[in-house]
C-alpha positions in Angstrom: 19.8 -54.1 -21.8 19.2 -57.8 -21.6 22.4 -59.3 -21.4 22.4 -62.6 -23.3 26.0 -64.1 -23.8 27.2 -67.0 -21.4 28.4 -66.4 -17.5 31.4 -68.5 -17.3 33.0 -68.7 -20.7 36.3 -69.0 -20.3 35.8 -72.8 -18.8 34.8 -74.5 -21.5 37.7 -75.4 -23.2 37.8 -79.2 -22.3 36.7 -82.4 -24.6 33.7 -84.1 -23.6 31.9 -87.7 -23.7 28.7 -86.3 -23.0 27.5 -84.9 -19.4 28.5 -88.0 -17.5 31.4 -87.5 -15.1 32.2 -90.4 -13.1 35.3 -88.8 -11.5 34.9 -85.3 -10.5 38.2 -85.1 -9.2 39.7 -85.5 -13.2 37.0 -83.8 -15.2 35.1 -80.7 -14.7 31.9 -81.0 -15.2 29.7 -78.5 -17.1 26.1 -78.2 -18.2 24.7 -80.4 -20.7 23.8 -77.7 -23.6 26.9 -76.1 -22.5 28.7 -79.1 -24.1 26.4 -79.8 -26.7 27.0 -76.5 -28.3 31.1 -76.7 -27.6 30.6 -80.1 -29.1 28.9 -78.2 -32.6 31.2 -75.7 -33.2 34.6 -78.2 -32.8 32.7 -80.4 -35.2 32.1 -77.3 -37.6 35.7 -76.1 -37.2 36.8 -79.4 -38.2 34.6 -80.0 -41.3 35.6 -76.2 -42.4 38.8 -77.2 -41.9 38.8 -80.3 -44.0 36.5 -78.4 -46.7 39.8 -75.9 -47.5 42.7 -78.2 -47.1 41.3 -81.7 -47.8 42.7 -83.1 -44.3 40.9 -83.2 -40.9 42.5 -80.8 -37.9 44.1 -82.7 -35.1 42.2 -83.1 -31.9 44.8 -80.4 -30.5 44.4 -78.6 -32.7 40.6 -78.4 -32.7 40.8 -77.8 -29.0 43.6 -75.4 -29.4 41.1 -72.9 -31.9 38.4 -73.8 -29.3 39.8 -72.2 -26.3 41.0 -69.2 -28.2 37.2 -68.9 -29.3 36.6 -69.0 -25.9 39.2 -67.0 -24.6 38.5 -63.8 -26.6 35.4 -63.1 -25.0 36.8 -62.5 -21.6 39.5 -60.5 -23.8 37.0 -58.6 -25.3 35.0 -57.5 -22.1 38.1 -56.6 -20.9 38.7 -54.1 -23.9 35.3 -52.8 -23.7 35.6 -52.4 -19.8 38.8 -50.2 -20.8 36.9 -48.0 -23.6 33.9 -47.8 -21.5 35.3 -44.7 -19.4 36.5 -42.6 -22.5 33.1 -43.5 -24.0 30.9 -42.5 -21.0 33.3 -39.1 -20.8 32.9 -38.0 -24.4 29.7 -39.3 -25.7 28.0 -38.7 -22.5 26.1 -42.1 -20.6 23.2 -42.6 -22.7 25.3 -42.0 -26.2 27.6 -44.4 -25.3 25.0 -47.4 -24.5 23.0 -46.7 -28.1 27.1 -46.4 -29.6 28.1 -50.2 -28.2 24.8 -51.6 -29.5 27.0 -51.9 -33.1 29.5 -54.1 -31.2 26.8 -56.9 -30.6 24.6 -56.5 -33.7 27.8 -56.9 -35.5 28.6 -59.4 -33.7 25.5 -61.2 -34.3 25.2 -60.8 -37.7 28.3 -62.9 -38.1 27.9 -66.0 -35.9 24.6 -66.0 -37.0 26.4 -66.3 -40.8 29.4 -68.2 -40.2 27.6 -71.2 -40.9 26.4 -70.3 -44.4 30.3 -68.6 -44.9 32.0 -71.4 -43.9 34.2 -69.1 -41.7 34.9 -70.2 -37.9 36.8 -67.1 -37.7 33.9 -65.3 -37.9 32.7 -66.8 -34.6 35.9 -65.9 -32.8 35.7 -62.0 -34.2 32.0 -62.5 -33.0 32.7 -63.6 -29.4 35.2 -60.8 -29.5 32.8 -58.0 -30.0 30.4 -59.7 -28.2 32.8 -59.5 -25.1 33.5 -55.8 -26.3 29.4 -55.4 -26.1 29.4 -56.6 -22.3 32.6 -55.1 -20.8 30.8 -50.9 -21.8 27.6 -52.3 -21.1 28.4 -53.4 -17.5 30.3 -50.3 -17.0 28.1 -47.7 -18.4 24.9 -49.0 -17.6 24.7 -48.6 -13.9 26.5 -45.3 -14.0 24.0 -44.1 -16.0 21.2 -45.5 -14.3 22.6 -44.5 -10.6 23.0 -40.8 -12.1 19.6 -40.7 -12.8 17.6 -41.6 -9.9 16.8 -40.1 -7.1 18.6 -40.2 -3.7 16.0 -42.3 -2.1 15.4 -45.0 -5.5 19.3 -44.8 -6.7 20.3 -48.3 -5.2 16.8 -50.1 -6.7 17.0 -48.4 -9.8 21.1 -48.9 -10.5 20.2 -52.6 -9.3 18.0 -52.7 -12.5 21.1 -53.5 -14.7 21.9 -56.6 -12.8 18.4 -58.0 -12.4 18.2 -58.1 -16.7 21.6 -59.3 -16.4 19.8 -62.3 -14.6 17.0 -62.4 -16.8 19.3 -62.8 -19.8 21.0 -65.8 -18.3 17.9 -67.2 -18.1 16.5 -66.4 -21.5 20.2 -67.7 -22.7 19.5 -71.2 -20.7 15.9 -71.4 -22.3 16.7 -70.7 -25.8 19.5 -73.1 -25.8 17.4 -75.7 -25.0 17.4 -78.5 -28.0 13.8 -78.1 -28.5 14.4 -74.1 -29.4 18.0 -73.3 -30.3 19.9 -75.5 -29.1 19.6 -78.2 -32.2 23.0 -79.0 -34.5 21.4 -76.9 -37.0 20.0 -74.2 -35.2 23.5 -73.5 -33.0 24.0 -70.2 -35.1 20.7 -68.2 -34.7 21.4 -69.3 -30.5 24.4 -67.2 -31.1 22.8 -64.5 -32.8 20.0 -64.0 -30.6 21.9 -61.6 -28.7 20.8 -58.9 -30.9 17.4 -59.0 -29.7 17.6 -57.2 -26.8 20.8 -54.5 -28.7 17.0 -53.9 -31.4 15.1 -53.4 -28.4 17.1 -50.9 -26.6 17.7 -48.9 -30.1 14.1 -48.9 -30.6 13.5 -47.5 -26.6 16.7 -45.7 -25.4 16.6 -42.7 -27.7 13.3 -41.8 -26.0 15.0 -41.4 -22.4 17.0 -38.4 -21.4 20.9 -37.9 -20.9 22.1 -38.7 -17.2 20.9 -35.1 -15.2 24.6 -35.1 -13.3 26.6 -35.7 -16.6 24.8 -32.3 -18.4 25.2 -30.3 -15.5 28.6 -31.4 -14.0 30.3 -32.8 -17.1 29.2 -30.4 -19.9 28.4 -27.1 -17.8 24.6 -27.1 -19.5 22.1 -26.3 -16.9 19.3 -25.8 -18.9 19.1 -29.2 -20.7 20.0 -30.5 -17.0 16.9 -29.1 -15.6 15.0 -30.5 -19.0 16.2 -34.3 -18.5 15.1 -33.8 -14.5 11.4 -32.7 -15.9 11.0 -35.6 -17.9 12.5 -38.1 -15.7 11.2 -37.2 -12.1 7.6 -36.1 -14.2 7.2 -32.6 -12.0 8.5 -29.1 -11.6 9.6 -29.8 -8.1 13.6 -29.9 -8.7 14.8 -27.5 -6.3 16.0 -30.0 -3.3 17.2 -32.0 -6.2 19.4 -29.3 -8.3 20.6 -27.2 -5.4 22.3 -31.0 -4.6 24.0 -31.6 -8.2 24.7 -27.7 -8.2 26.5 -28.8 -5.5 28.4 -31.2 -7.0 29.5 -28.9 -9.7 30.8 -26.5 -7.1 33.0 -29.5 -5.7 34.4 -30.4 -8.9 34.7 -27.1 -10.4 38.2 -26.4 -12.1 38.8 -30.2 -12.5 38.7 -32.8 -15.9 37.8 -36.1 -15.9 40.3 -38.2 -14.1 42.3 -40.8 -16.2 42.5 -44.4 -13.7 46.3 -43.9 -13.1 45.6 -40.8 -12.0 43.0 -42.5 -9.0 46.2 -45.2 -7.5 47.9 -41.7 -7.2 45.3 -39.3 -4.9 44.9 -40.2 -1.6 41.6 -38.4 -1.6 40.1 -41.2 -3.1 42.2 -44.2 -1.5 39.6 -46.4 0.8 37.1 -46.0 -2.3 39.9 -47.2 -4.5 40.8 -50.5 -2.4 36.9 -51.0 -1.6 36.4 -51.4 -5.4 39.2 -53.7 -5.9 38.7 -56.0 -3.2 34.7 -55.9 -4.2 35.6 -56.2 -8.0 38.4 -59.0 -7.8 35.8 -60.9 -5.0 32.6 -60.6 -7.8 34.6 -63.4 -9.5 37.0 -64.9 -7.4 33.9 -65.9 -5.0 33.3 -68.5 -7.2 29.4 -68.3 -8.0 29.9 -69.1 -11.5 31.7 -72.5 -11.2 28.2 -73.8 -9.0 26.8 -73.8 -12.5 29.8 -75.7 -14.2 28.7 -78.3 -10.9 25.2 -78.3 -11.6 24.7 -81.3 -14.4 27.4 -83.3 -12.0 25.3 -82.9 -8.8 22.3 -83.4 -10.3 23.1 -86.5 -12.1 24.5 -88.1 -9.2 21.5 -86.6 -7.1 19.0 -89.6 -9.8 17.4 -87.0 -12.2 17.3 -88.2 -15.6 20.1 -87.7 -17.8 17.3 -85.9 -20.4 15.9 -83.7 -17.8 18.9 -82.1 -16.3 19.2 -78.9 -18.8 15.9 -78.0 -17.2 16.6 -78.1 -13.5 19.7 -76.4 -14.9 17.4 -73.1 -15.5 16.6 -73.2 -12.1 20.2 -72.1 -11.3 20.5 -69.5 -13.5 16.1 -68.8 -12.3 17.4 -68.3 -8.5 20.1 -66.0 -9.2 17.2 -64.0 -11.3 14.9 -64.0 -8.1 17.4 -62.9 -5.8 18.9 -60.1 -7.9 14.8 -58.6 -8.1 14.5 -59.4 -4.4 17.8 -57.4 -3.3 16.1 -55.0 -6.1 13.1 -54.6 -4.1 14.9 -54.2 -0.4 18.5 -52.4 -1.2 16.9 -48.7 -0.2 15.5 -50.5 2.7 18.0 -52.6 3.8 21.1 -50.8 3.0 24.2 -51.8 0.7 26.7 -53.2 3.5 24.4 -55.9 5.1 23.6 -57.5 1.8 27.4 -57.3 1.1 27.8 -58.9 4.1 25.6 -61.1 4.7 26.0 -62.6 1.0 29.6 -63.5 1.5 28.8 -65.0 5.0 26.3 -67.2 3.4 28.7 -68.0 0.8 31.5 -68.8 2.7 28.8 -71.3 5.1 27.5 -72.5 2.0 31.1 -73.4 0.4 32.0 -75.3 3.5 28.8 -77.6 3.8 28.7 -78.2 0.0 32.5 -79.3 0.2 31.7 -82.0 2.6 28.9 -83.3 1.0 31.1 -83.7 -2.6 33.6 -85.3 -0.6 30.6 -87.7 0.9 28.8 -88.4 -2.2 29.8 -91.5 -2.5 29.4 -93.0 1.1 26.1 -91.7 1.9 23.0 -92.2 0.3 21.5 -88.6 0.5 24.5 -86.6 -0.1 23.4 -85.6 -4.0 20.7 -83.6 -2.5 22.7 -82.1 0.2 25.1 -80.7 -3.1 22.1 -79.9 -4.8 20.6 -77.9 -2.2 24.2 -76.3 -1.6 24.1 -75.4 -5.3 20.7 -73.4 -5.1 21.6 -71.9 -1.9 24.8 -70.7 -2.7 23.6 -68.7 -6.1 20.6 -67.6 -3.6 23.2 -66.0 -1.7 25.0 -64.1 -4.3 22.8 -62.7 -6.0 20.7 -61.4 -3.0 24.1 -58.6 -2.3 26.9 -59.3 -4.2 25.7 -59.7 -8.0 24.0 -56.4 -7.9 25.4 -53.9 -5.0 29.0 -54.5 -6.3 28.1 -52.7 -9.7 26.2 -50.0 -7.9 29.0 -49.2 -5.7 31.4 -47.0 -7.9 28.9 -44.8 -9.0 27.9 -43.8 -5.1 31.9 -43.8 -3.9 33.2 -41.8 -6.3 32.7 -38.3 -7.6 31.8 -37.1 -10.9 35.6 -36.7 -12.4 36.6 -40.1 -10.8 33.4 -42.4 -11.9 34.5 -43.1 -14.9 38.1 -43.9 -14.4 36.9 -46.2 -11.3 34.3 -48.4 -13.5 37.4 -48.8 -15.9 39.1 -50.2 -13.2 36.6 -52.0 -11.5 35.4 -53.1 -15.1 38.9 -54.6 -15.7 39.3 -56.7 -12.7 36.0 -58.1 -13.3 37.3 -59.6 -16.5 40.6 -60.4 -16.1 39.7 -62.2 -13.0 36.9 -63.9 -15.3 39.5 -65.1 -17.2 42.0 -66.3 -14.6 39.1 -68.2 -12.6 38.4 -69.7 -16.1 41.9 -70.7 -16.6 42.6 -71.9 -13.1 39.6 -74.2 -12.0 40.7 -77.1 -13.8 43.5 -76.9 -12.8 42.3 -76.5 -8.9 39.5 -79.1 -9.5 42.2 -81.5 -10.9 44.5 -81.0 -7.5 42.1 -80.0 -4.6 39.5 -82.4 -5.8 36.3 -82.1 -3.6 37.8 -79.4 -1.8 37.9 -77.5 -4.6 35.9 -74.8 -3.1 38.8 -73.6 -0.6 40.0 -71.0 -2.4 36.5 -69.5 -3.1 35.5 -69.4 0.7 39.0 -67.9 1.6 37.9 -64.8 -0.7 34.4 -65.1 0.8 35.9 -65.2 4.5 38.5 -62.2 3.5 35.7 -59.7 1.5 33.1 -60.4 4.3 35.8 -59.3 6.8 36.7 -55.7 4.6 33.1 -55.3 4.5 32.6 -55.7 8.0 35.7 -53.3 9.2 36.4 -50.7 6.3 33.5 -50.4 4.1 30.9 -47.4 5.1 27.3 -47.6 4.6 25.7 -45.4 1.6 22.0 -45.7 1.5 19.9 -42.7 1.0 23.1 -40.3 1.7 24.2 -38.1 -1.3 27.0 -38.0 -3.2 28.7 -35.3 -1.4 28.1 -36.8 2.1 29.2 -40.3 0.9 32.7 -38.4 -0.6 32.6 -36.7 2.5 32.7 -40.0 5.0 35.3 -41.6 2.9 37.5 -38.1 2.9 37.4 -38.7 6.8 38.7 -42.3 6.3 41.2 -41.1 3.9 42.5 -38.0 5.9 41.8 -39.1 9.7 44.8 -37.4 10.6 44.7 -34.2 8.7 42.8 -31.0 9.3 39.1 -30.8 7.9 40.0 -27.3 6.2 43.4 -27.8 4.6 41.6 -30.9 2.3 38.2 -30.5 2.0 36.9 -27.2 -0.7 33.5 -28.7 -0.8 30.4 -26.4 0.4 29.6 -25.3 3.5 26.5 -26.8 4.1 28.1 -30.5 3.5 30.9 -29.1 5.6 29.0 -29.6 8.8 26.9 -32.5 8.0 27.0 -35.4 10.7 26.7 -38.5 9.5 
């Protein structure tokens, strides 16, 4: 599903004078319809406000019920990351994505009336579901997907979550244009279009089958297993295919779902455990989304009129869309660890140039472009690995009782980190001024160096085998007998 909400929303909570920021190191600059629409909903807080009491709201006030609107999406994503696993467990993968549509359709139905009700509070539940909406989406969407495809496809077609994850930021940047819905009287139906793409999947999802690996494993129902395989893969050919998940159920027979406290507890699953946190926490701590909090700054001071700027703004959010369908296009070929790597080493090169040329903006002549370039390169470079193979991950690390518990985890981290980036940056911007970007390529340096050392390769091996090289990693002193019940063709695979 087309995910149209906001990347970074946790960082607009500071007043504005328009786009102009003459001193980077005291404000934090952010894109122009960004503000414009922060700039709306203060004003309509404040005339609500004055309507019920006959007084205006204080300035901290305003900007104190601002942040909190701002601040429960993150919340929300967080809560929905948490319900995602006990959704994807007892509705099943598919159920569970058609189920969270309500969260957004509500949630659109009442920003998209808030301004006819009067109601501001409306807008904060809104952003709260909304968030909700995201955090099962995010979770249960690439599980689902990755479940479904075949060994060979599973890393292009899981990768298909995060590539209309891009293509929603971009639609999001277009339609908030001022032209479209970005005007002071069109702000609500900008907030409401979200439901768009919640109609579209209600209209198409019921038509797909339930994830093969979920009927089979999860509920013990062969039959409808086999049914789901037929329609999706469009032949009678299974066997290769089923012998592998009937595999899988022999693996896991005699076990339940696994609850996430349960994970930080069994060693068996201990290097996949830490690979997902550090790959989680590093999804948001890398810094990606603060280049397009940069973007109207830079380009400003790069001589592009004041006017023009929210359109070479889409071009931020446009090469994060053609990366994610490149890596879409060359993960199976490629592999998962080298575009891991080689994101966060581009990242990390990236961060250091585009830190020098902020701090050189105002000596030399042709710095702006050297930031602007920095800025294009350095979304370029996450989203050809990290935007799309760190979501992909859990569902090829872990088995069948453990996925969901490890995308509530991962899930998690995603937002609360989200939150704290959003939370911190001013603060960082405000003390580290141009070198701002030093914490971001620390966690660049430190995830590219995990990668390098720890983190196995998983491209067209199957879930067993994968399970199989981590249980080495995780045992490497213990005997292959006394741990591993697994069948005895995996047993003596060599990878």
């Amino acid at each position: 599903m087309l995910q149209l909400y906001p990347r970074f929303n946790s960082m607009n909570t500071g007043r504005t004078d328009g786009c102009r920021r003459k001193h980077l190191h005291v404000s934090l600059p952010r894109p122009c319809s960004t503000v414009l629409l922060s700039q709306y909903i203060q004003t309509f807080m404040n005339k609500t406000w004055l309507e019920r009491t006959g007084a205006p709201l204080e300035s901290g006030m305003v900007l104190m019920l601002w942040s909190f609107t701002v601040s429960v999406y993150p919340l929300g994503g967080l809560a929905g990351a948490v319900a995602a696993g006990p959704m994807a467990i007892v509705l099943g993968r598919k159920m569970s994505l058609l189920v969270n549509n309500i969260f957004v359709i509500v949630a659109a139905v009442l920003s998209g009336f808030s301004q006819m009700a009067k109601s501001f509070e409306m807008i904060m539940l809104s952003r709260f579901l909304t968030g909700v909406n995201a955090g099962v989406s995010m979770n249960v969407q690439p599980m689902y997907l990755a479940e479904s495809a075949p060994k060979k496809l599973r890393g292009a077609v899981a990768l298909t979550s995060a590539s209309f994850t891009a293509l929603g930021l971009v639609l999001g940047q277009v339609v908030g244009l001022r032209e479209l819905l970005g005007g002071e009287e069109s702000w609500p139906l900008l907030l409401a279009s979200n439901a768009v793409p919640a109609l579209i999947q209600l209209m198409i999802l019921p038509w797909f089958p339930e994830s093969p690996r979920y009927l089979l494993i999860d509920r013990g129902d062969r039959e409808s297993c086999i049914s789901a395989l037929k329609k999706l893969r469009g032949s009678s050919d299974l066997g290769e295919e089923l012998e592998e998940m009937l595999s899988e159920q022999a693996a896991a027979k005699g076990q339940r779902a696994k609850k996430p406290w349960e994970l930080f507890r069994n060693p068996a699953v201990r290097w996949q455990l830490i690979s997902i946190i550090v790959l989680s926490s590093a999804m948001q701590l890398c810094g990606n989304d603060s280049m397009y909090f940069y973007a109207a700054y830079v380009f400003q001071e790069a001589g592009i009129p004041q006017d023009k700027i929210p359109y070479v703004v889409i071009g931020t959010g446009s090469c994060e869309l053609i990366t994610s369908v490149t890596c879409n296009m060359i993960i199976d070929y490629a592999g998962r660890r080298p575009l891991l790597l080689g994101g966060y080493i581009l990242m990390a090169g990236w961060a250091t140039v585009f830190m020098v040329a902020l701090s050189q903006q105002a000596q030399i002549s042709w710095m702006p472009y050297l930031s602007m370039a920095c800025i294009f390169a350095y979304i370029l470079s996450f989203g050809i690995g990290p935007a799309g193979v760190t979501g992909v991950l859990p569902t090829e690390i872990f088995d069948q009782m453990s996925r969901p518990a490890a995308y509530m985890i991962c899930g998690s981290l995603l937002w609360f980190n989200l939150f704290l980036v959003g939370t911190a940056f001013p603060f960082i911007v405000k003390n580290l001024a141009h070198f701002c970007y030093v914490p971001f390529l620390v966690v660049c340096i430190c995830t590219a160096l995990y990668i390098g050392f720890f983190l196995p390769e998983t491209k067209g091996k199957s879930f067993l085998e994968i399970s199989e090289e981590f249980r080495k990693r995780n045992f490497r002193a213990q005997s292959h007998e006394a741990f591993y019940k697994g069948p005895e063709e995996i047993r003596s695979t060599t990878l």
